[in-house]
mmCIF file as Biopython writes it, N, C-alpha, C and O atoms, coordinates in Angstrom:
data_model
#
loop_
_atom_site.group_PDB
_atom_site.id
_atom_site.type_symbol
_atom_site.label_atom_id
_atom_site.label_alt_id
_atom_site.label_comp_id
_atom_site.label_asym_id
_atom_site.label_entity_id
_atom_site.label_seq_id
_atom_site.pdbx_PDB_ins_code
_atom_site.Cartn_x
_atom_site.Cartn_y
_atom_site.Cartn_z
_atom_site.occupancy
_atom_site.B_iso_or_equiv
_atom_site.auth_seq_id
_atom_site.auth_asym_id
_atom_site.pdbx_PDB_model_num
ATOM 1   N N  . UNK A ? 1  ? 119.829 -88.031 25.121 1.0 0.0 1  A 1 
ATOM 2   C CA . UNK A ? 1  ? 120.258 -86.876 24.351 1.0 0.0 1  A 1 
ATOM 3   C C  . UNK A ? 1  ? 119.033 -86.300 23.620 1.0 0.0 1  A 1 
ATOM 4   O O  . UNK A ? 1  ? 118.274 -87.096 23.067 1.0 0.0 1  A 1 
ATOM 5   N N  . UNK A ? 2  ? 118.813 -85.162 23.578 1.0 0.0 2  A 1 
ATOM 6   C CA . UNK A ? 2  ? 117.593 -84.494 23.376 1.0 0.0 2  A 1 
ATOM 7   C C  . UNK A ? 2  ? 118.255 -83.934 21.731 1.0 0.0 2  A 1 
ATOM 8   O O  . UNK A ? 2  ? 119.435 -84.004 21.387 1.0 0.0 2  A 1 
ATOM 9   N N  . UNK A ? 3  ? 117.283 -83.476 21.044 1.0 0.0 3  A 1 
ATOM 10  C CA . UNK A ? 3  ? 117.526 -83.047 19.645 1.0 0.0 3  A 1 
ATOM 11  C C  . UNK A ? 3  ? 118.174 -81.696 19.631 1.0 0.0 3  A 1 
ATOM 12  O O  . UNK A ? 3  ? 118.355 -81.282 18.486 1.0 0.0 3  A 1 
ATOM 13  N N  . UNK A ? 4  ? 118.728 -80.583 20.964 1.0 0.0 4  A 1 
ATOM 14  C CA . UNK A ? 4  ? 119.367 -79.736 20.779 1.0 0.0 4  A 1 
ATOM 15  C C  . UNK A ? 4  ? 120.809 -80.566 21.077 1.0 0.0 4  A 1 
ATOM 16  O O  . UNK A ? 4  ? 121.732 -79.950 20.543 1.0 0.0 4  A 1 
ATOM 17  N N  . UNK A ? 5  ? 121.183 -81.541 21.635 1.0 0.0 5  A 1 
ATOM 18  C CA . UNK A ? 5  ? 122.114 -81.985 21.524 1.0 0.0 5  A 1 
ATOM 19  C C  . UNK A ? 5  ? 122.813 -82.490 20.418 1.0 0.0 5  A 1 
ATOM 20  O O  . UNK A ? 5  ? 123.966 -82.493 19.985 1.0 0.0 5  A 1 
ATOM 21  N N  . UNK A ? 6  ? 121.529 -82.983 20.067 1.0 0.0 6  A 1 
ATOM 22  C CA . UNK A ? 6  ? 122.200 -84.100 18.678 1.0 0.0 6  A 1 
ATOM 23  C C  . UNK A ? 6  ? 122.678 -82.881 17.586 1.0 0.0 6  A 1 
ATOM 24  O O  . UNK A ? 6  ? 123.779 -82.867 17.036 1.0 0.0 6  A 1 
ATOM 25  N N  . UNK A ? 7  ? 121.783 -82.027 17.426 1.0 0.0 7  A 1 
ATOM 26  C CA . UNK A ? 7  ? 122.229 -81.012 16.332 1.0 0.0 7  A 1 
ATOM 27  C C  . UNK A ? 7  ? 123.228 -80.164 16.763 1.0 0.0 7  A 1 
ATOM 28  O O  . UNK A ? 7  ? 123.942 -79.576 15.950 1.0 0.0 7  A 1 
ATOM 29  N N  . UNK A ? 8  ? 123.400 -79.993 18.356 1.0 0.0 8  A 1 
ATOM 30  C CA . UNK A ? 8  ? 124.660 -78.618 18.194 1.0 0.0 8  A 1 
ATOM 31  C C  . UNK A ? 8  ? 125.886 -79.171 19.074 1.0 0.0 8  A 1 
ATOM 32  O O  . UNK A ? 8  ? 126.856 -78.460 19.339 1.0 0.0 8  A 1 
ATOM 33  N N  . UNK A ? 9  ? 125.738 -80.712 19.572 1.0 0.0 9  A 1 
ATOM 34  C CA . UNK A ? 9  ? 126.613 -81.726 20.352 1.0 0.0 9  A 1 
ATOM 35  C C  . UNK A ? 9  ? 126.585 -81.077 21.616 1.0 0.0 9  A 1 
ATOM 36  O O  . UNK A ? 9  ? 126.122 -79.958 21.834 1.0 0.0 9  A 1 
ATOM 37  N N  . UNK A ? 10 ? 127.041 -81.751 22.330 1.0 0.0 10 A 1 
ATOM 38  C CA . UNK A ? 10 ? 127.153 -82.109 23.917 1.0 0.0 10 A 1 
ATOM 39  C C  . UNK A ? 10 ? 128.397 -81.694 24.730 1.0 0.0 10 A 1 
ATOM 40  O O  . UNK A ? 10 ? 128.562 -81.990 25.913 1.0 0.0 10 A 1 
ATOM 41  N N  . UNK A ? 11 ? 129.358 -80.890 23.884 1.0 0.0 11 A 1 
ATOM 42  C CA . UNK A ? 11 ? 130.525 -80.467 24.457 1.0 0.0 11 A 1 
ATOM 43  C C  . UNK A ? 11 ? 130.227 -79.078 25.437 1.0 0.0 11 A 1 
ATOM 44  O O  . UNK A ? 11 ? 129.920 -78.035 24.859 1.0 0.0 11 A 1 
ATOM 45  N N  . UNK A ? 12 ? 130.296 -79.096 26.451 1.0 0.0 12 A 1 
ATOM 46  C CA . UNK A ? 12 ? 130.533 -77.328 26.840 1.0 0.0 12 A 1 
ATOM 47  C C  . UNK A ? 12 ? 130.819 -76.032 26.378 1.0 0.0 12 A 1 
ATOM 48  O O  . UNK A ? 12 ? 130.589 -74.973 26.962 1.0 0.0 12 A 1 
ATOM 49  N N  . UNK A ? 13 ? 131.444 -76.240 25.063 1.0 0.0 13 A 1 
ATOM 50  C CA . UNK A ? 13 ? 132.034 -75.394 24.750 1.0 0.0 13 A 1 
ATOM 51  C C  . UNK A ? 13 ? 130.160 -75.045 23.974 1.0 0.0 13 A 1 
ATOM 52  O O  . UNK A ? 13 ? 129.708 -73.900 23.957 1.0 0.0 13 A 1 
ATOM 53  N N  . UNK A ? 14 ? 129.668 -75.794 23.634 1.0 0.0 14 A 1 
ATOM 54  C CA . UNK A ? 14 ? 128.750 -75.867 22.716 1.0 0.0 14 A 1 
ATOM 55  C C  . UNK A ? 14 ? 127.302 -75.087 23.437 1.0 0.0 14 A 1 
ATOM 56  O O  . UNK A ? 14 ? 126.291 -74.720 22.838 1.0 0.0 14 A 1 
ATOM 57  N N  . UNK A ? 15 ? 127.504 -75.022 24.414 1.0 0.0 15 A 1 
ATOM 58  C CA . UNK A ? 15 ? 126.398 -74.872 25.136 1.0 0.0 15 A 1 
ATOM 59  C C  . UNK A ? 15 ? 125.745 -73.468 24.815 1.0 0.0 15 A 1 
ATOM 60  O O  . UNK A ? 15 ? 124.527 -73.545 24.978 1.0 0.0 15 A 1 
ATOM 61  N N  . UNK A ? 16 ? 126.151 -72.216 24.412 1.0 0.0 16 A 1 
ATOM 62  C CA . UNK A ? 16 ? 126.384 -71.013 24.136 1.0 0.0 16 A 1 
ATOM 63  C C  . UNK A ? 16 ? 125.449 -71.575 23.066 1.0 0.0 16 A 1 
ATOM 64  O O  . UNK A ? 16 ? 124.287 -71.775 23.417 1.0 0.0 16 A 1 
ATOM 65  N N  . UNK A ? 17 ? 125.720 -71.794 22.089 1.0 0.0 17 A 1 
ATOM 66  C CA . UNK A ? 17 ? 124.815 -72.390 20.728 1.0 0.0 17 A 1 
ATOM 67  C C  . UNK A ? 17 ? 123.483 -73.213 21.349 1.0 0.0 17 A 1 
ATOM 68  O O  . UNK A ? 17 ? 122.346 -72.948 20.958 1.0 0.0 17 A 1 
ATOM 69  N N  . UNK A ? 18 ? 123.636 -73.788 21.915 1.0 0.0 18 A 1 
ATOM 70  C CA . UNK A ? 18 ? 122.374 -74.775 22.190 1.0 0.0 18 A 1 
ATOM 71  C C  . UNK A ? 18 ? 121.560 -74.035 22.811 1.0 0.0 18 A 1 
ATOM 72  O O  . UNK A ? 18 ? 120.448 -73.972 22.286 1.0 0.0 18 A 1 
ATOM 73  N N  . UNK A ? 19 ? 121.740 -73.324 23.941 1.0 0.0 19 A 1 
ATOM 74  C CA . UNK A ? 19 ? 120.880 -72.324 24.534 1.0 0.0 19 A 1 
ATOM 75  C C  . UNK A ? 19 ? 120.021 -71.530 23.637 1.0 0.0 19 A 1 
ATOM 76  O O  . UNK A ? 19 ? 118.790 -71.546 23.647 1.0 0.0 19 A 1 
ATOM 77  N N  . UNK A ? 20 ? 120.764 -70.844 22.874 1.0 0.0 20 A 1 
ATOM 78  C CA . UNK A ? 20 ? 120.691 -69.647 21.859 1.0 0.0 20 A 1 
ATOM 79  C C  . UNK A ? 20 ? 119.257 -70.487 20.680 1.0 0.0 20 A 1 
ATOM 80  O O  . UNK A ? 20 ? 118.096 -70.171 20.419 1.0 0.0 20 A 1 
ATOM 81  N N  . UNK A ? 21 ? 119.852 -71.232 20.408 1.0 0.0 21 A 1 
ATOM 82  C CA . UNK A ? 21 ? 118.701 -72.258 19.722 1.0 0.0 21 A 1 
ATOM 83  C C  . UNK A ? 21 ? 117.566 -72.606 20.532 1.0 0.0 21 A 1 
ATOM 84  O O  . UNK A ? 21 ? 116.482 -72.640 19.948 1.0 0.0 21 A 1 
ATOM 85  N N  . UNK A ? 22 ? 117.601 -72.912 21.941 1.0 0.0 22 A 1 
ATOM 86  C CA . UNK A ? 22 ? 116.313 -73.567 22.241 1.0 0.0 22 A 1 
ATOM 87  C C  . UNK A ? 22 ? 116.094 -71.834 22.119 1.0 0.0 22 A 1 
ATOM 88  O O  . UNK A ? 22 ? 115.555 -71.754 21.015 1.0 0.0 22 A 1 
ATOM 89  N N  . UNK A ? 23 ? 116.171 -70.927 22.453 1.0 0.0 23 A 1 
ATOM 90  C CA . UNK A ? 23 ? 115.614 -69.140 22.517 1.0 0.0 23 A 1 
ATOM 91  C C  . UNK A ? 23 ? 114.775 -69.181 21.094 1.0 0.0 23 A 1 
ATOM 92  O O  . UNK A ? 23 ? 113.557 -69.134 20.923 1.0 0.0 23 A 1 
ATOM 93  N N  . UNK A ? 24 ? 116.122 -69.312 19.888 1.0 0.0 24 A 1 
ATOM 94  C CA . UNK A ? 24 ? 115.123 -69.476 18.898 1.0 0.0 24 A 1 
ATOM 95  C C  . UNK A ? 24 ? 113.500 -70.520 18.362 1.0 0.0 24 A 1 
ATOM 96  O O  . UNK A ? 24 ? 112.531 -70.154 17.697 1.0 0.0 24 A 1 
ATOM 97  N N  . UNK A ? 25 ? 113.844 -72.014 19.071 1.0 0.0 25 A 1 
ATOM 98  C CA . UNK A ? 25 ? 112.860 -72.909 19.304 1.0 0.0 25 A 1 
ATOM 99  C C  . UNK A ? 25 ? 111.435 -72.155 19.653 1.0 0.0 25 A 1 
ATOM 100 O O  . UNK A ? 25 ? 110.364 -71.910 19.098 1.0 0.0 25 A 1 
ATOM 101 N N  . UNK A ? 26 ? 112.068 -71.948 20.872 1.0 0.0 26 A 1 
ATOM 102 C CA . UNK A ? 26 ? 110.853 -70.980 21.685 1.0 0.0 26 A 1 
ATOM 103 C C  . UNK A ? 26 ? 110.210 -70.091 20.712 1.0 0.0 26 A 1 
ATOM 104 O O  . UNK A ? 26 ? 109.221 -70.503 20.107 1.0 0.0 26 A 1 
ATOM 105 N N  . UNK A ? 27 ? 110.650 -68.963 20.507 1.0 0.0 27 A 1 
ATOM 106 C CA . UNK A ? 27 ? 109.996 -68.056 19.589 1.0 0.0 27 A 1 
ATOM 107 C C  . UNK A ? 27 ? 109.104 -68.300 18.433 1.0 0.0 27 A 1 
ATOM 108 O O  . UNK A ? 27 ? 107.958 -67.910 18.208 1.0 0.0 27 A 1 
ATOM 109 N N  . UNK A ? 28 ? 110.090 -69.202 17.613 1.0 0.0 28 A 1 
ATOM 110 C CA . UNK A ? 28 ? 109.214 -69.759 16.234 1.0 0.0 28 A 1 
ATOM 111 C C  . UNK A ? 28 ? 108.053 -70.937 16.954 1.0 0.0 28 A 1 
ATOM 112 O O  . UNK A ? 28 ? 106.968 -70.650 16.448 1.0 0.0 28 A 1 
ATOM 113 N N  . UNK A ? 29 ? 107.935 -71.691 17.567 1.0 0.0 29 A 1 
ATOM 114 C CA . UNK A ? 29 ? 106.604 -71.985 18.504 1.0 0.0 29 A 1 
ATOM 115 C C  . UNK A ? 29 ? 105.887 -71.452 18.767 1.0 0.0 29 A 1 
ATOM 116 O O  . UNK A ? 29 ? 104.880 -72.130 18.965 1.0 0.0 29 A 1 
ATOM 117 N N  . UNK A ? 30 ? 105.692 -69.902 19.006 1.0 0.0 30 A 1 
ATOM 118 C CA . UNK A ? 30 ? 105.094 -69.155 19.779 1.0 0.0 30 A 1 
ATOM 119 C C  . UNK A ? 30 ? 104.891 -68.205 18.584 1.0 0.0 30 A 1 
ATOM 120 O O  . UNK A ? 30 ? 103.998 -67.453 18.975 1.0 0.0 30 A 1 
ATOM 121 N N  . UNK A ? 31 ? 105.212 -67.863 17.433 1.0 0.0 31 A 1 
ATOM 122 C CA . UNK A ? 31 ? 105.262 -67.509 16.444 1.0 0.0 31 A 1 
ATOM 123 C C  . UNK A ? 31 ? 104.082 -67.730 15.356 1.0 0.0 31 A 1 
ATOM 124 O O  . UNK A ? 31 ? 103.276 -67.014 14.764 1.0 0.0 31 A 1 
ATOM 125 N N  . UNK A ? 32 ? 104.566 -69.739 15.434 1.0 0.0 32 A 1 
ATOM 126 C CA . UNK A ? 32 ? 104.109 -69.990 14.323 1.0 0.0 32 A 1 
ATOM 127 C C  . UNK A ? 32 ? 103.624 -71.253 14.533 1.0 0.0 32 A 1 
ATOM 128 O O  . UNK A ? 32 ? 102.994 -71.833 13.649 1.0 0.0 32 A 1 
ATOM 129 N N  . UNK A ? 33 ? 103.867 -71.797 15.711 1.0 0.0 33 A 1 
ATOM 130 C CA . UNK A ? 33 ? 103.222 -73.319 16.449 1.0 0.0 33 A 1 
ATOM 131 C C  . UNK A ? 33 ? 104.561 -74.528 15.648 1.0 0.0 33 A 1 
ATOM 132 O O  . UNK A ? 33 ? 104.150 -75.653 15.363 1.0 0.0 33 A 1 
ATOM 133 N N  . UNK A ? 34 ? 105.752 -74.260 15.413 1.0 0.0 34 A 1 
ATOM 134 C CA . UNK A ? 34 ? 106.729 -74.977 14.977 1.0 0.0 34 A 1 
ATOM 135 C C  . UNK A ? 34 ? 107.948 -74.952 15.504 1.0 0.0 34 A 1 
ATOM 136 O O  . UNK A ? 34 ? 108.376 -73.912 16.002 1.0 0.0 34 A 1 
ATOM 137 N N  . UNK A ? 35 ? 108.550 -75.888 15.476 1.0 0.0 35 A 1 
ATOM 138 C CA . UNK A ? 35 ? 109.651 -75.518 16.111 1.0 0.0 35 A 1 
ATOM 139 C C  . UNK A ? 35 ? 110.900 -75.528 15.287 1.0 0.0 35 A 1 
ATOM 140 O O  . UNK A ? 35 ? 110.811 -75.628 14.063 1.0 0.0 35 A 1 
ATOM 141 N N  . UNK A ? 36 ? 112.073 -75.429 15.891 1.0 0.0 36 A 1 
ATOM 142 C CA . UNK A ? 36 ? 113.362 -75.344 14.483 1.0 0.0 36 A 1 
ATOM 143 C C  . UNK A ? 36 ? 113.433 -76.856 14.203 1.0 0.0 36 A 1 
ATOM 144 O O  . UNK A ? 36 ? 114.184 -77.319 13.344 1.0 0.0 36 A 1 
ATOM 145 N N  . UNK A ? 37 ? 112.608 -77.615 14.976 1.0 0.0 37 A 1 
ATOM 146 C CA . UNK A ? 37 ? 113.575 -79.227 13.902 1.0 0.0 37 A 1 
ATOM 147 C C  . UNK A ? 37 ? 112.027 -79.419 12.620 1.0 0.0 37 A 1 
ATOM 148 O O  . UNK A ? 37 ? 112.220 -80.195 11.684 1.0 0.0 37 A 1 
ATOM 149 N N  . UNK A ? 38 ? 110.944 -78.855 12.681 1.0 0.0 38 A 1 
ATOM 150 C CA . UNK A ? 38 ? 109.919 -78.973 12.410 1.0 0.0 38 A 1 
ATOM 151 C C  . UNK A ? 38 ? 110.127 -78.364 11.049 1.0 0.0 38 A 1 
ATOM 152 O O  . UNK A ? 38 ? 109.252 -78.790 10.295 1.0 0.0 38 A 1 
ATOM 153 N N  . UNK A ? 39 ? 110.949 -77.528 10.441 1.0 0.0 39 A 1 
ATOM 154 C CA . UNK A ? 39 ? 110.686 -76.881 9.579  1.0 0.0 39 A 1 
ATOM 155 C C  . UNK A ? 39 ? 111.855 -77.280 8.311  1.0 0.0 39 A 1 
ATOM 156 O O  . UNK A ? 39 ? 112.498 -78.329 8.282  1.0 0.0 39 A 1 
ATOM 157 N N  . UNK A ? 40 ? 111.930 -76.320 7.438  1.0 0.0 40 A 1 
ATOM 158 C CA . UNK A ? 40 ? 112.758 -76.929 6.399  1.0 0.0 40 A 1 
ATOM 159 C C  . UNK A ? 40 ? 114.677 -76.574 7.338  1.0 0.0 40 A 1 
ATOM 160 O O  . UNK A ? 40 ? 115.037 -75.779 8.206  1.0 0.0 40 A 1 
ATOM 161 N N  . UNK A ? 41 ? 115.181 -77.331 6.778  1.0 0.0 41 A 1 
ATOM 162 C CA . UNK A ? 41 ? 116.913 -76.946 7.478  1.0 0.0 41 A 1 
ATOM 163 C C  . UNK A ? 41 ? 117.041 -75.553 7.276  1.0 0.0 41 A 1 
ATOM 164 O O  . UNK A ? 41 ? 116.203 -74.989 6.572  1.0 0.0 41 A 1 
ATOM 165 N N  . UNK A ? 42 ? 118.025 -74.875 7.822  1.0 0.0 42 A 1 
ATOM 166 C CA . UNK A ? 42 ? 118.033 -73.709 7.622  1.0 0.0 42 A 1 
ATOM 167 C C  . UNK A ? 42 ? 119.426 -72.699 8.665  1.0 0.0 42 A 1 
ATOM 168 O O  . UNK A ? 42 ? 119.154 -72.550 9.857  1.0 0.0 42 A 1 
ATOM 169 N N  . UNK A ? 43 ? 120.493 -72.222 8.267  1.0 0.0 43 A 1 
ATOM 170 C CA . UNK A ? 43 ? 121.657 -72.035 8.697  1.0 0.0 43 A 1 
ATOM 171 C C  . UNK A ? 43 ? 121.533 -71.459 10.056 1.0 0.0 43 A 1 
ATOM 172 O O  . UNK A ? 43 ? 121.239 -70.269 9.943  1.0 0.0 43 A 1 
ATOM 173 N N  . UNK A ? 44 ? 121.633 -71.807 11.252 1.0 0.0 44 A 1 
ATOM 174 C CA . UNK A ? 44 ? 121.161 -71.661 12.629 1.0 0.0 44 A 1 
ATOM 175 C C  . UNK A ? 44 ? 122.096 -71.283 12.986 1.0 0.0 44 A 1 
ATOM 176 O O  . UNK A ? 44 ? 122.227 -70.283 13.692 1.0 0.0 44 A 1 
ATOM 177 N N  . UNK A ? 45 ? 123.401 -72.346 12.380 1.0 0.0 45 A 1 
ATOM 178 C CA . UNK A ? 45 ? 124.619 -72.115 13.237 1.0 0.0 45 A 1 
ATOM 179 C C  . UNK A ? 45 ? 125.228 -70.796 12.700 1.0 0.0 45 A 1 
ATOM 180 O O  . UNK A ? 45 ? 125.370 -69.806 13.417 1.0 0.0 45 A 1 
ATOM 181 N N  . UNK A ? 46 ? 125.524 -70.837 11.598 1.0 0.0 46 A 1 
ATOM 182 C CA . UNK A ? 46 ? 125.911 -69.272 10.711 1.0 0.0 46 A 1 
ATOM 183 C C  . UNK A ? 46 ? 125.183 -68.279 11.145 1.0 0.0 46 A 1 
ATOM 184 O O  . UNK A ? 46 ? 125.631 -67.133 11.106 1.0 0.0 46 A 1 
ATOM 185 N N  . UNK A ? 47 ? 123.961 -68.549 11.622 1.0 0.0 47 A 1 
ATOM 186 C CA . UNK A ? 47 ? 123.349 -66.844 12.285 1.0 0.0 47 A 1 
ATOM 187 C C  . UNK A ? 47 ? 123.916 -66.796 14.072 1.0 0.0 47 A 1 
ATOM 188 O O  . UNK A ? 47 ? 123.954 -65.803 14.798 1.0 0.0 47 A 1 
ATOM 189 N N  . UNK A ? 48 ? 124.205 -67.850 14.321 1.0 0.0 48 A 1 
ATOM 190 C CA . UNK A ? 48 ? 124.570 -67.616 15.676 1.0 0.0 48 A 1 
ATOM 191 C C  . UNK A ? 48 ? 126.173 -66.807 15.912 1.0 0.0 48 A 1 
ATOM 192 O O  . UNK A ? 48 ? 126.487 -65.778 16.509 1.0 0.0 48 A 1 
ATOM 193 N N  . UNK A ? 49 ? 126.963 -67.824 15.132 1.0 0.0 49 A 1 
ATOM 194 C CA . UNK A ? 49 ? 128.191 -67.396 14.793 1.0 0.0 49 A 1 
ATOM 195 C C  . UNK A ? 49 ? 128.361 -66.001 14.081 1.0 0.0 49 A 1 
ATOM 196 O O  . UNK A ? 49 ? 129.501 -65.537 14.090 1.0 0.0 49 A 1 
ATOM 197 N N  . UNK A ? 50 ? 127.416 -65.314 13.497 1.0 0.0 50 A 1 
ATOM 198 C CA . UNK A ? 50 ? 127.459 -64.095 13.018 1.0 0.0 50 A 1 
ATOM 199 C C  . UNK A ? 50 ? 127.057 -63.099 13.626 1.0 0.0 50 A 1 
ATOM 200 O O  . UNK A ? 50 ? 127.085 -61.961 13.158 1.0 0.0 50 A 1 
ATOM 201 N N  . UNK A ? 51 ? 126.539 -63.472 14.995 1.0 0.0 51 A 1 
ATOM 202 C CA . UNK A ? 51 ? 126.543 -62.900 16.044 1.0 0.0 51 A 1 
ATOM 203 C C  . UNK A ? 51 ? 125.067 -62.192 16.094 1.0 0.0 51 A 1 
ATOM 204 O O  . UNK A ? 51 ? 124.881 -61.133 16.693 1.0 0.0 51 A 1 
ATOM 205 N N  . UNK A ? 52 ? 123.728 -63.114 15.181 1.0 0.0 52 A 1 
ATOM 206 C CA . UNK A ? 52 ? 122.677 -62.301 15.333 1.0 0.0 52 A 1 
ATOM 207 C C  . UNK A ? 52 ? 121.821 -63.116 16.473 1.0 0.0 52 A 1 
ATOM 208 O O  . UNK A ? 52 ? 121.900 -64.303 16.792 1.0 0.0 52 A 1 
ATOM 209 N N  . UNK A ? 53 ? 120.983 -62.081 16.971 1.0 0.0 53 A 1 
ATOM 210 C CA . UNK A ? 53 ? 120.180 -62.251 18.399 1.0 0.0 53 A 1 
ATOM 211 C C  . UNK A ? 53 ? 119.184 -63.384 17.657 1.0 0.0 53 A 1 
ATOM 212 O O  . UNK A ? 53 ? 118.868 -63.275 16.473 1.0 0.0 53 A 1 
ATOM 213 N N  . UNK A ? 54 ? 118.696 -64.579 18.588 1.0 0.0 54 A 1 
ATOM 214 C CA . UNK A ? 54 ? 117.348 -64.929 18.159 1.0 0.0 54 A 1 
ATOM 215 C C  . UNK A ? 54 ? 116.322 -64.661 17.833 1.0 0.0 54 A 1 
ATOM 216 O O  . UNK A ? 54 ? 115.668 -65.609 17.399 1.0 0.0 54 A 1 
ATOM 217 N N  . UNK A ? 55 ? 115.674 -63.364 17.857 1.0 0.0 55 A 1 
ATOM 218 C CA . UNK A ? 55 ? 115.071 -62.592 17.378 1.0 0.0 55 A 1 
ATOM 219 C C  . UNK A ? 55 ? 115.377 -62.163 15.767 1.0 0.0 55 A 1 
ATOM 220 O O  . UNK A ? 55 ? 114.546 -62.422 14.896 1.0 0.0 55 A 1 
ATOM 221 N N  . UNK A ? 56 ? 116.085 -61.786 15.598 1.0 0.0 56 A 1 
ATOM 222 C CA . UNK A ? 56 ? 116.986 -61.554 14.154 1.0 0.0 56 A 1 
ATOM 223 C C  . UNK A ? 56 ? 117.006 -62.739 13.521 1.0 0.0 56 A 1 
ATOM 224 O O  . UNK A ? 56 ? 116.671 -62.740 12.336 1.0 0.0 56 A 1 
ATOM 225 N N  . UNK A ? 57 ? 117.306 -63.706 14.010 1.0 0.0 57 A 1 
ATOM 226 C CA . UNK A ? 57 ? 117.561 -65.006 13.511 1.0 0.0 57 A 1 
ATOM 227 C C  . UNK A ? 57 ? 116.421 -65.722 12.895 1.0 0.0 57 A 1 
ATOM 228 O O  . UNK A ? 57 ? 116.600 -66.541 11.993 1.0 0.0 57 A 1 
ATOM 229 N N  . UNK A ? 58 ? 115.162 -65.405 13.402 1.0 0.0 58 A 1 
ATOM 230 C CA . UNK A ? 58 ? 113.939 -66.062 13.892 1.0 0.0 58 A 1 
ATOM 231 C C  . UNK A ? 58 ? 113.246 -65.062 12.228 1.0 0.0 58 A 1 
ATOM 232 O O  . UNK A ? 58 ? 112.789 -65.423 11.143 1.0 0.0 58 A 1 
ATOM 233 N N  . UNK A ? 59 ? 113.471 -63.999 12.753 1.0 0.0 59 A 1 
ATOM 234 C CA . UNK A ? 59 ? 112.468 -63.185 11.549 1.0 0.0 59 A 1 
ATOM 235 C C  . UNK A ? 59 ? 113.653 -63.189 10.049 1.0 0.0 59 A 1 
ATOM 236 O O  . UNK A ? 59 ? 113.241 -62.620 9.038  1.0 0.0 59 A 1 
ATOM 237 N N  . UNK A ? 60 ? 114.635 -63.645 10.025 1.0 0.0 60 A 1 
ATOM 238 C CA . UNK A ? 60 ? 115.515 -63.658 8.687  1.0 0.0 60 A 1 
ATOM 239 C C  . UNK A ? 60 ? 115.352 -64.952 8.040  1.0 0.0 60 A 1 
ATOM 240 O O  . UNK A ? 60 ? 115.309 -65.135 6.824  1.0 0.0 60 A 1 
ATOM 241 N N  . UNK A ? 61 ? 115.234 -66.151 9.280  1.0 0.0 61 A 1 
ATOM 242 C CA . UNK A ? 61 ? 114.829 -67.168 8.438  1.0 0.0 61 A 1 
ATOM 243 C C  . UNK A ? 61 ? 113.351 -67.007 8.216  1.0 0.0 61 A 1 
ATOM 244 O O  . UNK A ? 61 ? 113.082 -67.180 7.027  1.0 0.0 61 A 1 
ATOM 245 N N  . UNK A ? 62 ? 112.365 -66.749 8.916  1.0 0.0 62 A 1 
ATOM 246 C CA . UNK A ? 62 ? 111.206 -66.454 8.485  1.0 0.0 62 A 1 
ATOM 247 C C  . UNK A ? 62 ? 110.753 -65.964 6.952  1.0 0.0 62 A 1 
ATOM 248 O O  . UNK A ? 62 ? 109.972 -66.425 6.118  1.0 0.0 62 A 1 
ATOM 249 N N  . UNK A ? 63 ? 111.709 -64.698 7.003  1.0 0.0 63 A 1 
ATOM 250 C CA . UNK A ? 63 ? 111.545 -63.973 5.484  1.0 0.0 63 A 1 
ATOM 251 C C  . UNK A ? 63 ? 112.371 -64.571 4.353  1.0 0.0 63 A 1 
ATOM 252 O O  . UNK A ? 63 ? 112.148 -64.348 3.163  1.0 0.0 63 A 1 
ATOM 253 N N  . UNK A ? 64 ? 113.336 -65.345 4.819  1.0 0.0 64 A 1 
ATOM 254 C CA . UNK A ? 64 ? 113.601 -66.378 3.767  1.0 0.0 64 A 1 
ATOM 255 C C  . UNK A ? 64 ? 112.753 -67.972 3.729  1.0 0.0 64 A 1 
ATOM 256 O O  . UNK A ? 64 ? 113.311 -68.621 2.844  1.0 0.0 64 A 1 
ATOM 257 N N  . UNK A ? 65 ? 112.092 -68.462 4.104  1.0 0.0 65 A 1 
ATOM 258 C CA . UNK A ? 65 ? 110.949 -68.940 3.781  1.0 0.0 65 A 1 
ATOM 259 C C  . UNK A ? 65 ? 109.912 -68.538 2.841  1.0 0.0 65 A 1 
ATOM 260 O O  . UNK A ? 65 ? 109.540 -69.185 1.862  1.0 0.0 65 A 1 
ATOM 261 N N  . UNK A ? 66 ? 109.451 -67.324 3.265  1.0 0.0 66 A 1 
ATOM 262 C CA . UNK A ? 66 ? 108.228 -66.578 2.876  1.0 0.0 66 A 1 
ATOM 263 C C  . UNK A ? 66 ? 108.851 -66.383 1.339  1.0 0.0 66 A 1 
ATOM 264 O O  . UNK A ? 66 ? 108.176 -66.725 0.368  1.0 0.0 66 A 1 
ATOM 265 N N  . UNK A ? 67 ? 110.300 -65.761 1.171  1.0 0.0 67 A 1 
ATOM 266 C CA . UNK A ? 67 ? 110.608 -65.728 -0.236 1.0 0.0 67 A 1 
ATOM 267 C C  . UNK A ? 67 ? 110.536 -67.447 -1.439 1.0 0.0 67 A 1 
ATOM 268 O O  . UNK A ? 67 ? 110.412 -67.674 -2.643 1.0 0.0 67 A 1 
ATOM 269 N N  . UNK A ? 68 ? 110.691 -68.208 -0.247 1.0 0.0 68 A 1 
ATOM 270 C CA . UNK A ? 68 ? 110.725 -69.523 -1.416 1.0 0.0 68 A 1 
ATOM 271 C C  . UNK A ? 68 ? 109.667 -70.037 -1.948 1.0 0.0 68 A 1 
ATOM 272 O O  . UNK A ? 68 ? 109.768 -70.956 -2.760 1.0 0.0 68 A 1 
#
C-alpha cells in the first residue's frame, strides 16, 4: 500500500480522490521539489470535494502557507 492509499484508502469508490491527489503530488514537486505528504497537513480532501481542480488546490494551499 503506497501513501496515496493509506491517506485516501483503497476502496474504488476512492480512486477519483487518489488520482486527483497524486495530480496535485505532481505539481507541488515540480513547483517546489515537495510533495503533499512532505509538507505541513493541509485539507486535500475538502478541496477535492469542493470540486476545485489541482491546480486551484495546489496554489490555495500554497498561499495559505505563505500566509502562516
Amino acid at each position: 500500500m503506497d501513501d496515496f492509499e493509506q491517506y485516501a484508502g483503497t476502496d474504488p469508490q476512492d480512486a477519483p480522490f487518489r488520482d486527483w491527489l497524486r495530480k496535485c503530488n505532481a505539481m507541488l514537486i515540480k513547483k517546489v521539489g515537495l510533495g503533499v505528504f512532505d509538507l505541513p497537513d493541509w485539507t486535500w480532501r475538502d478541496a477535492f470535494e469542493d470540486g476545485a481542480t489541482p491546480a486551484q488546490a495546489v496554489a490555495e494551499m500554497r498561499e495559505e502557507m505563505e500566509d502562516a
